[in-house]
C-alpha positions in Angstrom: -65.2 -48.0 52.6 -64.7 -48.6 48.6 -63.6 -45.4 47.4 -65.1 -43.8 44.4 -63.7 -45.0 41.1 -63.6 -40.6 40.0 -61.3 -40.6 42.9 -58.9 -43.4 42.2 -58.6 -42.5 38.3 -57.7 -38.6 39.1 -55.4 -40.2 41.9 -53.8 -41.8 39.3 -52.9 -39.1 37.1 -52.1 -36.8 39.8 -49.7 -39.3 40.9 -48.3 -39.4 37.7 -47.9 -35.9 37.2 -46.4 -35.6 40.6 -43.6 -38.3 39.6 -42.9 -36.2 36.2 -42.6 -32.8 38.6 -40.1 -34.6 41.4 -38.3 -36.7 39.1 -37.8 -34.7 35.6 -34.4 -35.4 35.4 -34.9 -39.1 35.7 -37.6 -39.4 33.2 -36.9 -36.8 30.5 -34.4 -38.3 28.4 -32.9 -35.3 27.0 -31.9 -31.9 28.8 -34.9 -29.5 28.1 -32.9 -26.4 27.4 -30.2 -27.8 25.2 -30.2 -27.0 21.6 -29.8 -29.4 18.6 -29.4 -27.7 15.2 -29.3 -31.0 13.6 -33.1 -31.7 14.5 -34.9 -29.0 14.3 -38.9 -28.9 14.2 -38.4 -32.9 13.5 -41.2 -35.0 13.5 -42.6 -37.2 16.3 -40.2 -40.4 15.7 -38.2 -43.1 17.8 -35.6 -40.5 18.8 -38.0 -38.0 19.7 -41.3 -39.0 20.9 -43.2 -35.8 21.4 -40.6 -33.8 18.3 -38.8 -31.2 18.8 -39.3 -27.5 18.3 -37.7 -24.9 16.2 -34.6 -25.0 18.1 -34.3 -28.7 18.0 -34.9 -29.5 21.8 -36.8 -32.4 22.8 -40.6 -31.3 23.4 -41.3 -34.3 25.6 -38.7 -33.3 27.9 -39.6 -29.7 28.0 -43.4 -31.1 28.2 -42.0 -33.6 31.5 -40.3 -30.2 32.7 -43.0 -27.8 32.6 -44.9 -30.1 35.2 -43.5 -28.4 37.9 -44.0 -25.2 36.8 -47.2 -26.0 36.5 -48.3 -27.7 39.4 -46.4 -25.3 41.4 -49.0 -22.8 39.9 -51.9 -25.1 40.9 -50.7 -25.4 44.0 -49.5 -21.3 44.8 -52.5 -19.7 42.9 -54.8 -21.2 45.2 -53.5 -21.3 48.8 -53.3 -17.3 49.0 -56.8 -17.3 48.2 -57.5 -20.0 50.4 -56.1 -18.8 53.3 -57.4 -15.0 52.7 -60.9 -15.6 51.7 -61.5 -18.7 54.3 -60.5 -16.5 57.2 -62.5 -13.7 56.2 -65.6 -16.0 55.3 -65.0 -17.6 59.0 -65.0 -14.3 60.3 -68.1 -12.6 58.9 -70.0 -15.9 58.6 -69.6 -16.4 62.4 -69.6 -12.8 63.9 -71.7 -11.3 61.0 -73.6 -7.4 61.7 -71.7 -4.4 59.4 -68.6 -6.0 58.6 -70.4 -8.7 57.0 -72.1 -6.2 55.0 -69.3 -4.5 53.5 -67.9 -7.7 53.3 -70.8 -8.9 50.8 -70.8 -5.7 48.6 -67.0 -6.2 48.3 -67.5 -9.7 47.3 -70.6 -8.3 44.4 -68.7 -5.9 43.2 -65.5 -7.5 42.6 -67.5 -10.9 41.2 -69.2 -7.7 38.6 -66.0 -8.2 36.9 -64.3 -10.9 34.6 -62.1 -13.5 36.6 -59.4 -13.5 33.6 -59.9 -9.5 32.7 -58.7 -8.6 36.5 -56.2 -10.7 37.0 -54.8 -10.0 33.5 -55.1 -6.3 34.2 -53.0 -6.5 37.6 -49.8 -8.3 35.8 -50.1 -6.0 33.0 -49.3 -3.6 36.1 -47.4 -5.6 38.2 -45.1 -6.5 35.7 -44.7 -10.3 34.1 -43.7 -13.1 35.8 -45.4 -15.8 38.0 -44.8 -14.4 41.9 -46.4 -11.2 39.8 -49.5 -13.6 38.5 -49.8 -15.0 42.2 -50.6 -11.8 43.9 -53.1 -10.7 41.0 -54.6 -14.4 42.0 -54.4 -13.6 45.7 -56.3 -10.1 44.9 -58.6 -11.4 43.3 -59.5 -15.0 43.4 -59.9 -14.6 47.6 -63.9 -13.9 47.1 -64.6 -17.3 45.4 -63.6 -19.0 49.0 -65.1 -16.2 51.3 -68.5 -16.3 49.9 -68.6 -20.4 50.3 -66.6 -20.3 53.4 -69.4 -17.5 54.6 -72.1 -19.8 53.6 -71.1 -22.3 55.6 -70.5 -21.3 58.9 -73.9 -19.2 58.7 -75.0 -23.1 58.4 -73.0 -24.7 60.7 -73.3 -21.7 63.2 -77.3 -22.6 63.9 -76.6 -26.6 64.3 -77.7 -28.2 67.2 -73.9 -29.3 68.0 -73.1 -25.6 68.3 -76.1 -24.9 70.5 -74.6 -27.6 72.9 -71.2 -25.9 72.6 -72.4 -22.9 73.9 -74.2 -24.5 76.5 -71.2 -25.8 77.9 -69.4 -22.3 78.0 -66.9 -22.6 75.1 -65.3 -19.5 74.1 -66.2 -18.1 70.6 -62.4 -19.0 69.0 -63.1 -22.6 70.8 -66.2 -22.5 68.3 -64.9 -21.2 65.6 -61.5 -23.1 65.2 -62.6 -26.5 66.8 -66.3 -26.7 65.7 -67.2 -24.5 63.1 -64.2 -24.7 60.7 -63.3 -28.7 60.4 -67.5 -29.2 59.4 -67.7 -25.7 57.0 -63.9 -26.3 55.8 -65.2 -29.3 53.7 -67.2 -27.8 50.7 -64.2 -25.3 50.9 -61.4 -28.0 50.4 -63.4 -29.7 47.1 -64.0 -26.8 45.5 -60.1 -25.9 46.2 -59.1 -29.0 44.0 -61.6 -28.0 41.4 -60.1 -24.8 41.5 -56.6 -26.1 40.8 -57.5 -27.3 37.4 -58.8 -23.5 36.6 -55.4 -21.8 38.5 -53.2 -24.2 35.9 -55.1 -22.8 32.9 -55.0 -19.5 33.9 -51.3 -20.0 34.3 -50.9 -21.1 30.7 -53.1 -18.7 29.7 -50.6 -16.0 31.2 -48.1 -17.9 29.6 -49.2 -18.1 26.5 -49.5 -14.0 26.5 -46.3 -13.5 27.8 -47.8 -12.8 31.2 -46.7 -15.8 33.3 -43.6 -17.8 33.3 -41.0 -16.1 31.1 -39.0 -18.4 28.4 -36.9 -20.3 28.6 -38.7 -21.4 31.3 -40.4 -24.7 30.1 -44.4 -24.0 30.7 -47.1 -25.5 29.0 -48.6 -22.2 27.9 -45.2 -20.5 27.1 -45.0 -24.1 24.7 -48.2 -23.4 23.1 -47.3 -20.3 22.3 -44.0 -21.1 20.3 -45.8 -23.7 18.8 -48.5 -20.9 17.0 -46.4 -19.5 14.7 -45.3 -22.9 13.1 -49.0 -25.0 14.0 -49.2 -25.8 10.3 -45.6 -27.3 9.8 -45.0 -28.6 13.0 -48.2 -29.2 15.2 -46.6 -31.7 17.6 -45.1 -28.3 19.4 -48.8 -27.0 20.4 -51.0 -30.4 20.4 -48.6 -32.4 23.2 -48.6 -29.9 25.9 -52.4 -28.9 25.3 -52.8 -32.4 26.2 -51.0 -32.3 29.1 -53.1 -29.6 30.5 -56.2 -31.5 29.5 -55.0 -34.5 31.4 -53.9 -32.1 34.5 -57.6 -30.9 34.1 -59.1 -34.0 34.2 -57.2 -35.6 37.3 -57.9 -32.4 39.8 -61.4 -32.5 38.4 -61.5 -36.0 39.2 -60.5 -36.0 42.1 -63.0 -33.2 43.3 -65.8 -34.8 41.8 -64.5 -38.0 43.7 -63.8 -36.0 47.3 -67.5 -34.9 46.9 -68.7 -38.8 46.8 -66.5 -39.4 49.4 -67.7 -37.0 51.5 -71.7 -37.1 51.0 -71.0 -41.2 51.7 -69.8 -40.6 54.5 -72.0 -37.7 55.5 
């Protein structure tokens, strides 16, 4: 089967993106942290391709180094919800009666208030820091994958296949874990890539308010936010990594947007 070309191009710059994040060392050519007086705020050139920042280190190499920060957040942010919201969207979806209920108005009333405004509002509590921002995420982000893991297996649940099941005397974890979850885990799984792309600008977003990772830490949001008191001097600092997480963005989304072909092909 040809796959989709969405899939191959945000292939691609995943790939890319995961070389930069295993191999920084190799690739940046300067250390990220190390200070050079000589060359401070300097100018995209030959020596420096991305410029440097106020403190004269090499922005493309703190750029290459924040990649694993920053996948690391695409990647933590969303596995605690996940795993939290797509057991308890199995759950209810399958056994349903009060508990999905409360469930439900749990779900409504958390999804009442703003994503950003929550999460934002459980660091400020928390403390900074990203294990901090992950368990705000984990808090909050769970309901997203219950209600469409819910959804689901109230489809799958009625399918003739399932009927058959029963027929045959399988127990109800049989069901669930063998039959029910590989079919309702699909949707699940896209929107989880999709989802990866939003986790890594809330991550800078953090960042950039002094809410995620904590300098000198290199992270694209904790970049952008040194570059904002100098944007009109030296722009280089904000534009390159904005454009990193634009081309982060656009791989994950890619690649959902491909999985989704994928799968309705071969549906």
């Amino acid at each position: 089967m040809r796959l989709p070309f969405p899939l191959i191009a945000g292939l691609g710059i995943l790939v890319l993106l995961l070389l930069c994040a295993l191999l920084p060392g190799a690739i940046a050519p300067y250390d990220p942290l190390a200070f050079d007086y000589t060359a401070m705020l300097a100018a995209p050139g030959r020596a420096h391709l991305f410029g440097t920042d106020q403190f004269g280190r090499d922005l493309l190499s703190r750029t290459i180094h924040a990649t694993r920060i920053d996948l690391q957040i695409a990647l933590f942010a969303t596995i605690g919800p996940l795993l939290i919201g797509g057991a308890i969207g199995l759950l209810v979806g399958w056994f349903g009666g009060l508990a999905d209920t409360l469930v439900g108005r749990l779900i409504d009333l958390v999804q009442t208030f703003p994503f950003l405004v929550l999460v934002i509002a459980i660091v400020a509590v928390l403390g900074p820091g990203l294990e901090n921002m992950y368990v705000a995420v984990a808090i909050v982000g769970w309901v997203f994958y219950a209600r469409l893991m819910r959804g689901e297996v109230l489809v799958q649940k009625h399918a003739d296949y399932i009927a058959a099941a029963r027929a045959l005397g399988y127990s109800q974890p049989r069901l669930m874990l063998r039959h029910i979850l590989p079919n309702a885990i699909r949707p699940v799984l896209i929107y989880l890539v999709t989802d990866m792309a939003l986790a890594i600008l809330l991550g800078s977003s953090l960042g950039y308010l002094g809410l995620g990772a904590q300098p000198p830490t290199p992270e694209w949001g904790v970049l952008i936010a040194d570059g904002k008191n100098f944007f009109t001097t030296a722009p280089w600092m904000s534009l390159f990594p904005g454009l990193a997480i634009v081309l982060t963005g656009l791989g994950f989304s890619l690649t959902g947007d491909g999985l989704a072909d994928l799968m309705d092909v071969r549906r």
